[in-house]
C-alpha positions as CSV (number, residue, x, y, z in Angstrom):
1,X,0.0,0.0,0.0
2,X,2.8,2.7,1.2
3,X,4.5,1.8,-2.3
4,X,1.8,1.9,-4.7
5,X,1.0,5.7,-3.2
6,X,4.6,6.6,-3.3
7,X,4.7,5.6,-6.9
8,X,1.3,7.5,-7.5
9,X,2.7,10.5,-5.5
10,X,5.9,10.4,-7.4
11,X,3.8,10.6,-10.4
12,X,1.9,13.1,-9.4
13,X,4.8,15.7,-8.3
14,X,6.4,15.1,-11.6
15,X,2.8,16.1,-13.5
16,X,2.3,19.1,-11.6
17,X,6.1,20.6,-11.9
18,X,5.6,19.7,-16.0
19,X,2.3,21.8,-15.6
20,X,3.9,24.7,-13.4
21,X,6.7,25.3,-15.9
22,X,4.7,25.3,-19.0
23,X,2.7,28.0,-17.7
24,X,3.3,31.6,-19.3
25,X,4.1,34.0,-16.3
26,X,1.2,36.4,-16.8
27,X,3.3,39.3,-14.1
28,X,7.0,41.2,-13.8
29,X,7.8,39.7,-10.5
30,X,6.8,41.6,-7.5
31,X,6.0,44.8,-9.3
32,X,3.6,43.2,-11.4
33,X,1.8,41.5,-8.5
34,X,1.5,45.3,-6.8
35,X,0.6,47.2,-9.7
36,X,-1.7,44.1,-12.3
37,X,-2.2,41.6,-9.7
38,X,-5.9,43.3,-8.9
39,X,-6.8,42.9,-12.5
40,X,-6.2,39.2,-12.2
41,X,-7.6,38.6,-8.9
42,X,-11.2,39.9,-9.4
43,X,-11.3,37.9,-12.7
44,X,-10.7,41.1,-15.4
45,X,-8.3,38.8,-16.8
46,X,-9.8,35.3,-17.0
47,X,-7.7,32.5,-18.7
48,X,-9.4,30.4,-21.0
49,X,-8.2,27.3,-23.4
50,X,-4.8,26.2,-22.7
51,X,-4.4,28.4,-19.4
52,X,-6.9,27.4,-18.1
53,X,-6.7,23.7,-18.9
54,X,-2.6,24.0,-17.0
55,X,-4.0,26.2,-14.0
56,X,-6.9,23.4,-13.3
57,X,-4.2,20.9,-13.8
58,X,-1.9,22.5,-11.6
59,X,-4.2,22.7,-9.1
60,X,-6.0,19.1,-8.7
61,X,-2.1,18.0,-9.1
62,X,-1.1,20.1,-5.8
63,X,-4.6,19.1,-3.7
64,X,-3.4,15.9,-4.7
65,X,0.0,16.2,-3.6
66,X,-0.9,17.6,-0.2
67,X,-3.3,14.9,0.3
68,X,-1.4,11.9,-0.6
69,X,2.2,13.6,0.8
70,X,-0.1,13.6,4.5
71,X,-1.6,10.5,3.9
72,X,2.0,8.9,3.9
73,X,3.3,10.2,6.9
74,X,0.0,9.2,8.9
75,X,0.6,5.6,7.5
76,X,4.5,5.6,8.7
């Protein structure tokens, strides 16, 4: 059991740094968060197609780490 989900959460960490670094940076660092970063928080700027597809990726992939990384340590 403990190797099957280390396997699955192996799988997962690789599938969620692929979909992390083929994400276009959409800010200029801290600058951009302070001046855009409204813009994209109250939806102005909402992400659609292939964006979108890699931010809903990235983020069942990183629930899914969480869980599965705590998961672990309760078993051991």
């Amino acid at each position: 059991m403990s190797l099957a989900l280390k396997i699955v959460l192996a799988v997962v960490s690789v599938i969620l740094t692929i979909s992390i670094l083929l994400q276009s940076s959409n800010s200029a660092g801290l600058s951009g968060s302070i001046g855009g970063g409204a813009e994209q928080l109250f939806g102005k700027k909402k992400s659609q197609g292939y964006e979108g597809l890699l931010s809903k990726i990235s983020t069942v992939t990183a629930v899914l780490f969480i869980v599965l990384s705590l998961v672990l340590v309760a078993l051991e």
